[in-house]
N, C-alpha and C positions, 0 to 999 in steps of 0.2 A: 441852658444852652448845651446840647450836643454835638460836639465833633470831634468825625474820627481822624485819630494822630496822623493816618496816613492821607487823610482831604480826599484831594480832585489829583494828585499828585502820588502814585503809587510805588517810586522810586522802587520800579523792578521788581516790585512784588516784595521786597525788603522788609521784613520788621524792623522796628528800632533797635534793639540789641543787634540783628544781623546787617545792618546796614549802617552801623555805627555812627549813629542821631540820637536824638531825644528831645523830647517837648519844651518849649519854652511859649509861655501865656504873659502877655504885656495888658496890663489894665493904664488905659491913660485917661485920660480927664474927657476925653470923647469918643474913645473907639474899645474894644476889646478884639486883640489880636491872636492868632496863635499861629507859632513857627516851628518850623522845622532847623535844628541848629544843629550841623556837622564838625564833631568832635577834631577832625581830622585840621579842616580847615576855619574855623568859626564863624562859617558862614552861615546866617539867619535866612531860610526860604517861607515866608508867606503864605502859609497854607489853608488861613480862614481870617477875615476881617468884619465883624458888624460894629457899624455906626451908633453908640447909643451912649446919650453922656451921665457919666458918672460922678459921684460924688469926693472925686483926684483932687485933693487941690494944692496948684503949685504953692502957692504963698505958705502953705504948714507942710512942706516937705519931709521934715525933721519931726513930727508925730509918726509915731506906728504904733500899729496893734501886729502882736506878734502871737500867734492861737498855736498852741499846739497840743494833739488829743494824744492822752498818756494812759497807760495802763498802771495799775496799783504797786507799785516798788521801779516804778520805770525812772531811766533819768535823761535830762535834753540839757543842753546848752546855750547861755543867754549868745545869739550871734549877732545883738547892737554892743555897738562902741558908743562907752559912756554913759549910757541909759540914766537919762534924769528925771526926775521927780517921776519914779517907775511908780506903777502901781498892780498889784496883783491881783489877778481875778480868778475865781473858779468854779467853772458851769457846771452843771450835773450832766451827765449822760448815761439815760437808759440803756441794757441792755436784755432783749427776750431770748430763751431756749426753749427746745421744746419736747428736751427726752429727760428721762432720770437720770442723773449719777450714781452708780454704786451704791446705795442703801438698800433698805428695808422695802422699799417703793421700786425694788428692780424687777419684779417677776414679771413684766411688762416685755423682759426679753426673754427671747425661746430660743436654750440650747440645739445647739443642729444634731444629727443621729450621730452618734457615737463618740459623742464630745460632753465632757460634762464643765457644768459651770460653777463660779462660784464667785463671792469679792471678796478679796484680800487687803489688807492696810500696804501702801505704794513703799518703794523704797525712794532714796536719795531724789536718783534721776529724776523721776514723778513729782515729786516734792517739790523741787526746782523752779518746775510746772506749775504749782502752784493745786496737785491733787495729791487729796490724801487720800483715796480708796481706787481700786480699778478692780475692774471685772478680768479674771481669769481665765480659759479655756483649756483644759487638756484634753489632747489627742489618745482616744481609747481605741481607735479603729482605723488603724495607718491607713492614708488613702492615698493618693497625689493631688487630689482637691477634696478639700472637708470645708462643709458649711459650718463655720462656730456658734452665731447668733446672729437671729433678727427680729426686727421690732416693728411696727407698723406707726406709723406717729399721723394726725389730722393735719392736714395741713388747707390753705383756701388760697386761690388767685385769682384775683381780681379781674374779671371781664368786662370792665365798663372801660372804657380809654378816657371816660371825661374824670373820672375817679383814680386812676393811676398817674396821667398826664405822659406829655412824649418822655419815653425811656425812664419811665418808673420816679421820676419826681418828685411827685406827689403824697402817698400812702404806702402801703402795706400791698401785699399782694404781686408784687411781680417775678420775684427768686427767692428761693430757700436753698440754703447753704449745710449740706450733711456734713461734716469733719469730724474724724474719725482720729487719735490716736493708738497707735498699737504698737507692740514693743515684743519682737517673736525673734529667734535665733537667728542669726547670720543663715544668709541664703536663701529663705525663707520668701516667697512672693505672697504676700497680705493684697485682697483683694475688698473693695467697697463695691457691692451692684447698689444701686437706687433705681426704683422700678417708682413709676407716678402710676395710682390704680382710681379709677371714676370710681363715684358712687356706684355705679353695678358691680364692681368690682373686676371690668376689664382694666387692660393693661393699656395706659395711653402712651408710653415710652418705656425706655428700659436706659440705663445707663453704665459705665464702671466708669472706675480710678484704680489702679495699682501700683506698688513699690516693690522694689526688693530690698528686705532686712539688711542690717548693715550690724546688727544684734543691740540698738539705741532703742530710743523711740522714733515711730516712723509717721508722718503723719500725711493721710491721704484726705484729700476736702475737693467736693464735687458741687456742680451747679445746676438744679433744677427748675424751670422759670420760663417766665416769657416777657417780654417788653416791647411794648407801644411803641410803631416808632413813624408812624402815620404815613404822610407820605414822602418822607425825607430820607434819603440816602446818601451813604458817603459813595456807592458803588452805580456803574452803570452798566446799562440804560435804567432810569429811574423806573421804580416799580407800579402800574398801572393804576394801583388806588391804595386806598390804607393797607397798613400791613401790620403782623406782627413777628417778633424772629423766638423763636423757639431755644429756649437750651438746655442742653440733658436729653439728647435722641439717640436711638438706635447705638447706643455704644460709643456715639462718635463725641473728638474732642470738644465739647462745653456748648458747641454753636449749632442750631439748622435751622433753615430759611422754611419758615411758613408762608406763603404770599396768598393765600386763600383768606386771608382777615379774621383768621376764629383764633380766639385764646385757647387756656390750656382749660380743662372741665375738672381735676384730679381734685378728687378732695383726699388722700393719702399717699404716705410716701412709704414704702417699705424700704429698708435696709435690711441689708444682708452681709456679713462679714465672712471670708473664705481664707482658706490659709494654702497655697498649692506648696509643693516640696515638701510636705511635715511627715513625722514616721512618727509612731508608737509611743504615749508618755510623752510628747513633744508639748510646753504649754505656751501660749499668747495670752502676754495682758494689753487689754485693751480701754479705752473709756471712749465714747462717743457724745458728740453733742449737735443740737440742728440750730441752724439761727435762721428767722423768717425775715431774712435782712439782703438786699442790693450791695455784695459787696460787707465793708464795715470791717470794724476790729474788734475782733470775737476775743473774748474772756473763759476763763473754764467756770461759767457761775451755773449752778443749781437750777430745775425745771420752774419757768415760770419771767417772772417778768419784773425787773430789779434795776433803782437810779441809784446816783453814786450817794457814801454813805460811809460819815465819821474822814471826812476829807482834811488832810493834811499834806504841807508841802516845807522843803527843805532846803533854803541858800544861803548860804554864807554864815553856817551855823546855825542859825535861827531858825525856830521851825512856825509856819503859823497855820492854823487849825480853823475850817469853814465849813464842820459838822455836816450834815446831810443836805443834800440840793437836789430836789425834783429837777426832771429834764428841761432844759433850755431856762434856766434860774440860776443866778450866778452870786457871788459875795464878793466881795475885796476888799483889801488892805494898803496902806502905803507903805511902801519897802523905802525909797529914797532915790539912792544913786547906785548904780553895777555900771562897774569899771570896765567887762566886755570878757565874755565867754564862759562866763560863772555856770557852773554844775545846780541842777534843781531837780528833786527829786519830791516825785508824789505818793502818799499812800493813799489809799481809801480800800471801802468794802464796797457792798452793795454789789453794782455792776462792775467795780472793779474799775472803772473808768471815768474820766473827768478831761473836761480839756480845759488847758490851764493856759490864761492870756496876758500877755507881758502888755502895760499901757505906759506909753512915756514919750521923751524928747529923744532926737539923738542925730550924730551926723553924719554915721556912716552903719553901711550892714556889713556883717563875715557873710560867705558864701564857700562851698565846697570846703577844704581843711580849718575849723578855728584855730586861731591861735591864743592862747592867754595872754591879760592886757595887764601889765604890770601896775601902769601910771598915766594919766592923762592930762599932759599938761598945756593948755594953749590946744595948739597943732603939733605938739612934741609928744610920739607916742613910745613909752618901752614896752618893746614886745617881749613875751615869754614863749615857751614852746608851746608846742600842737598840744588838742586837747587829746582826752582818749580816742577819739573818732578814728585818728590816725592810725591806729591801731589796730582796727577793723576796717580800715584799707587793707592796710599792709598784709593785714590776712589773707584778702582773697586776689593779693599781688595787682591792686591797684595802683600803688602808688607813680608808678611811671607813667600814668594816666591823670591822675589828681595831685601833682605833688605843691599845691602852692594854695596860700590865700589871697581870695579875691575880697580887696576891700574895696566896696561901692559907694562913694560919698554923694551923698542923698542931694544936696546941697550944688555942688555942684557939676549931678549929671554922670561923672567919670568911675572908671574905676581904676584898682594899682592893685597891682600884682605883689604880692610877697610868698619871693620862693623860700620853697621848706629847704632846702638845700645851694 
């Protein structure tokens, strides 16, 4: 199911961020709902309902499956109260690239005139990242825009619509994802173009993305694609017959309306990397990566196509270990009891990725700030304070916004407020 967050109902042309809402999706036992919820006043607006009954059921209220997709040293927080006779699961999750990393396998990129290239071993920052080689560029021929490198990569998109399904659903074939990091002097404006070129090697788009250096790493990620989206629209007057929407045109941001019904033809994507503002001996390091993915949570993994691999997870001391899992394949173990808001941390190789599913009883959920559960006794809870989450409010000066936990008791329906403060 497809629908856009803003419906039939365009609340001023308002984005969520600018209009101060955000989505809330109600699964019940016979409808799927989605609202619009205003932070201001908590008011729920109705902005799509389809009838179709699901497998809700009131009588086992207190079972959940709790899935969450993590990346390899990543950590999440149990947000059940109580969680009994828990059990842990852990699926594989593929992920494809589709350029080199910094090796031996780089000559695949072509220095630009007057810039010469090279790879280097990453320091700190990159590391952190999880790379240990990046590609270099010094500036031999001060310009105000210099092309560093580009590379040309194959890419294919699917023009059948019964093979991709509405809004890319289905398979492979609808967007390709460039993401580019780079890491150039303060001031410094880093440019991505992505140009899509047919088999004759015309130009069927053109696109960019740009930053300006702040002297970190800067990371610019662009979208090239198109998506099925038949004859359904969230905008009006609805569109005369099938359609497809385009993204990555004419420079413009991420989105263009095709209504002619033709997909994209591109079997190549070039990239191009530009540095404007740079002088003489000035160098960018850079690594770039493609994912043939809708969206997704991209890894810095190696060219080629890689499931999760040597999977281990970490709570409450105890580590348990669920080796390599082809995609959509999963393992598990009994854990027991978590007392509520326990720290779990995953590693793996591979793709770097796994998503790791909490199975159990329980009688209530955290929402927005966890708190730690000290003891659970009866209906007698001691609470401890906020997890780190808080933390990362408080950073980007949310807390006047989020300062409470919402505890939802599954059981009966309600919820209760516990202010942080």
């Amino acid at each position: 199911m497809q629908v856009g967050a803003e419906g039939d109902s365009r609340d001023n042309g308002k984005l969520t961020y600018e209009g101060d809402w955000y989505v809330v999706v109600e699964l019940a036992k016979d409808a799927l709902r989605v609202f619009r919820r205003r932070m201001a006043t908590n008011e729920l607006i109705l902005l799509h309902e389809r009838k179709i009954p699901t497998t809700l059921s009131e009588a086992e209220t207190g079972k959940v499956h709790l899935a969450f997709l993590m990346s390899d040293k990543s950590v999440r927080f149990n947000p059940a109260l109580w969680l009994r006779q828990a059990k842990l699961r852990v699926w594989g999750v593929a992920q494809e690239q589709l350029v080199p990393l910094p090796d031996s396998k780089s000559a695949q990129w072509q220095k630009g005139e007057g810039v010469s290239l090279e790879t280097i071993a990453s320091d700190g920052e990159w590391q952190r990242l999880g790379i240990d080689k990046v590609f270099q560029a010094t500036v031999k021929a001060a310009d105000k825009e210099v092309s560093l490198a580009e590379i040309a990569v194959p890419v294919r998109f699917e023009p059948d619509p019964d093979e991709v399904g509405i809004a890319g659903t289905l398979s492979h074939g609808t967007q390709v994802i460039p993401l580019v990091l780079a890491k150039a002097p303060k001031g410094v404006r880093v440019r991505l173009e992505v140009e899509a070129l047919k088999s004759d090697g015309t130009v069927e788009s053109r696109h960019w993305v740009e930053g300006q250096s702040d002297g970190s790493v800067l990371a610019l990620q662009a979208a090239t694609g198109h998506i099925y989206l038949g004859s359904q629209s969230v905008f009006q007057p609805m569109p005369p017959s099938a359609w497809w929407r385009w993204e990555g045109v004419d420079g413009k941001a991420e989105v263009e309306f095709k209504t002619d019904g033709k997909p994209r033809q591109a079997t190549q994507l070039r990239l191009r990397l530009k540095a404007i503002g740079v002088t003489h001996g000035m160098t960018v390091q850079f690594v770039a990566f493609v994912f043939p993915e809708m969206g997704g949570f991209f890894t810095p993994v190696p060219q080629g196509r890689f499931t999760t691999q040597r999977a281990v997870v970490e709570v409450n001391g105890k580590r348990f270990e669920f080796g390599d899992l082809d995609a959509s394949t999963f393992k598990e173990t009994t854990v027991g009891e978590l007392a509520g808001s326990e720290p779990f941390t995953l590693f793996c190789d591979g793709s770097k990725l796994a998503l790791v599913e909490w199975v159990g009883e329980t009688d209530g959920m955290m929402c927005h700030l966890l708190r730690r559960v000290r003891k659970v006794q009866g209906k007698d809870i001691l609470w401890g304070d906020e997890t780190e989450l808080a933390k990362s409010f408080a950073f980007y000066g949310w807390t006047a916004d989020v300062g409470e936990t919402c505890l939802w008791w599954l059981s009966k329906g309600v919820w209760q407020s516990l202010l942080s403060r």
